[in-house]
N, C-alpha and C positions, 0 to 999 in steps of 0.2 A: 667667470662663473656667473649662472643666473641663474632666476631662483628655482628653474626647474631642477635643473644641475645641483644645485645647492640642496636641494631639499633630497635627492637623491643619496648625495652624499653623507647628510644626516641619519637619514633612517639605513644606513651601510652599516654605522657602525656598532658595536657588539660589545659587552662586556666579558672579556678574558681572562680564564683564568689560570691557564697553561702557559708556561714563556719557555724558549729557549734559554741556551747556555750566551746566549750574546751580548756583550755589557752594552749601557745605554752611557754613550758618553756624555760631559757636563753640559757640555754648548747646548745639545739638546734639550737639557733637561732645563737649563735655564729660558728656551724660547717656550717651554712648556708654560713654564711660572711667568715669564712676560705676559701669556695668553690668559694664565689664571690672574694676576693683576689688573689686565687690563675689563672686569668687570664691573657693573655699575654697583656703586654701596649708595644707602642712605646720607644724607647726606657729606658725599664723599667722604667715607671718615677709611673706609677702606679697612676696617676689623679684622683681616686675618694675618695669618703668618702660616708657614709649610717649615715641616725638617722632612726635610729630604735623605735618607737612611741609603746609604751606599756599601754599607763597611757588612763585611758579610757576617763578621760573627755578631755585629748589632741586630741585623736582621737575623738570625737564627733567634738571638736571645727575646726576640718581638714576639717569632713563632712559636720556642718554647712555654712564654706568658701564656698565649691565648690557647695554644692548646692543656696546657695543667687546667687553665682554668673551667673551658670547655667540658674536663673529663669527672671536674670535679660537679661541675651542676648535671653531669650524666650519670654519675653516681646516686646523685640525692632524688631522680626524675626513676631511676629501675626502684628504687623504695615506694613509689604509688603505683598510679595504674596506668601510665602515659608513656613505658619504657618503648613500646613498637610507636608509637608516633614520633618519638625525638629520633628513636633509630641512631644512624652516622649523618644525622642532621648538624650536630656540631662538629663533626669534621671541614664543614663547609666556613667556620670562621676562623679557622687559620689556613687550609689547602691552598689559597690561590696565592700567597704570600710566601708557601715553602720556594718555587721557583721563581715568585719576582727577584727581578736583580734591583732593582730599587723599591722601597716601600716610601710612600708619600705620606705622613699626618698631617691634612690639612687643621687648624686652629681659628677661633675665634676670640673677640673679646667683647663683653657688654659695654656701653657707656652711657652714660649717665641721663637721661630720660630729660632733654632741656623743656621741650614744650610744657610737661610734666611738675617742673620744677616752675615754669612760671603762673601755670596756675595756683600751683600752690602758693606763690606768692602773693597771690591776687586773690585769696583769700577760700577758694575751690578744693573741691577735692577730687585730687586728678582721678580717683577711682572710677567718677562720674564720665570720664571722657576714655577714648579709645586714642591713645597716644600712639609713638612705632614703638615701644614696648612692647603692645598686645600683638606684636604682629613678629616679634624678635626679629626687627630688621638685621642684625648684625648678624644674625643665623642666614636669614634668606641671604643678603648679600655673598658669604661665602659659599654657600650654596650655588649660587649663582659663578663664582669663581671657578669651582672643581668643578662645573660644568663645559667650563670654557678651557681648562685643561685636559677634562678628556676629549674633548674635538681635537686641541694641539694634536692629543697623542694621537690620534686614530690619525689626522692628515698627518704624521711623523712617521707613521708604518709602524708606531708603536700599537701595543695591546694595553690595556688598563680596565679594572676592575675595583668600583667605589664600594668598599666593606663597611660593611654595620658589626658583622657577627665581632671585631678585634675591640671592639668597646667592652666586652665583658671583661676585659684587661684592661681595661682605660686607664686604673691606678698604677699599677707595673707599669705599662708601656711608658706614661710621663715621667714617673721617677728615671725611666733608663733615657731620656731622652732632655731630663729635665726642663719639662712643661709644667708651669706653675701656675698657679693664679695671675691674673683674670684672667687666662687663655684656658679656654676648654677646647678639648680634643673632636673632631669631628669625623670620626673613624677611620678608615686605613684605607690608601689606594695604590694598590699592587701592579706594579708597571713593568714592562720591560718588551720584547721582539715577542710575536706568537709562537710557540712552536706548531701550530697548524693553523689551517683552514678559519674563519669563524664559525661559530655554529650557526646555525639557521636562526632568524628571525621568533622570538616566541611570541603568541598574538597579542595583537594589542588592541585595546576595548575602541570600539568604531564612536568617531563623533559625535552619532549620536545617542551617546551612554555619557559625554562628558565635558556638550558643549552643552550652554542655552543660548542661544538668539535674540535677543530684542532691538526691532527693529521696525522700519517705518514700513508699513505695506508696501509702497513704491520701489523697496528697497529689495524683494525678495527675489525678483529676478539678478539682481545686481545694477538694478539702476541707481545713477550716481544722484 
């Protein structure tokens, strides 16, 4: 692979949210979490954990969480004036989840802010200084993780899908899976075979909407 190649197959892959009936056996599923492991953390402390939900009536009972709870803030949204905007908009945080044959919670945990702690010790106040706290490296880090597993999935010929909308269940979902403290929940990735095609590409904002450049004038051509 090179990086043309490479980058090809990056911008290939899709977020899924249809799967077949075809189970996704363990081996797999554990070169997947190799891939999400093998992410860089701050210093290496490596903050996440995954429960990996196999068992179908645990994953029903995910679904039925998120959707009670979906219908309940759709109830409360037809009492204003914003009912045709929500629409079956929250059908969309449980649907890709009814057909996963595996659902993924990836997890984080905080730890304890060292640089932070030594100024304080030295008499500062850390507030004055921008530590990795201001920046919740342990968030980016797993971030950076479920990043690296859905590439697995996509070169696996799996489909996968990183949910935000199954956090409105974020307390249900941990009680059934028992995630406690310090670990918080970093919403739901619904995995498993496509049952079709991908969808098409939806656009994405051109470089220049969301790079900036600073650079040496010699430099604009690409000279080295």
């Amino acid at each position: 692979m090179n990086a043309e190649t490479s980058l090809d197959w990056m911008l290939s892959r899709r977020s899924m949210r249809d799967f077949s009936d075809r189970p996704v056996d363990r081996a797999t599923l554990e070169q997947l979490l190799m891939a999400a492991t093998s992410a860089p953390s701050a210093t290496n402390r490596q903050p996440w954990q995954f429960s990996v939900v196999r068992s179908r009536a645990l994953r029903g009972q995910i679904v039925e969480a998120v959707r009670e709870r979906a219908e309940e803030m759709k109830a409360i949204i037809r009492r204003g004036h914003h009912a045709e905007d929500f629409g079956n908009y929250g059908d969309f945080f449980h649907e890709p989840l009814l057909s996963a044959a595996v659902i993924i919670i990836p997890q984080y945990r905080e730890f304890p802010d060292l640089i932070a702690n030594l100024l304080a010790s030295g008499g500062a106040d850390p507030a004055e200084f921008h530590t990795a706290s201001a920046m919740q490296a342990e968030l980016c880090s797993t971030s950076a993780a479920v990043m690296n597993l859905l590439m697995q999935a996509h070169a696996s010929g799996l489909g996968a899908c990183w949910m935000a909308g199954p956090m409105i269940a974020r307390d249900r979902i941990c009680t059934l899976l028992g995630i406690a403290p310090p670990w918080q929940m970093v919403g739901a990735i619904a995995l498993g075979y496509p049952a079709g095609p991908p969808p098409e590409q939806k656009p994405r904002k051109p470089l220049g909407r969301v790079v900036r450049w600073h650079e040496d004038e010699d430099n604009e051509q690409g000279t080295p």
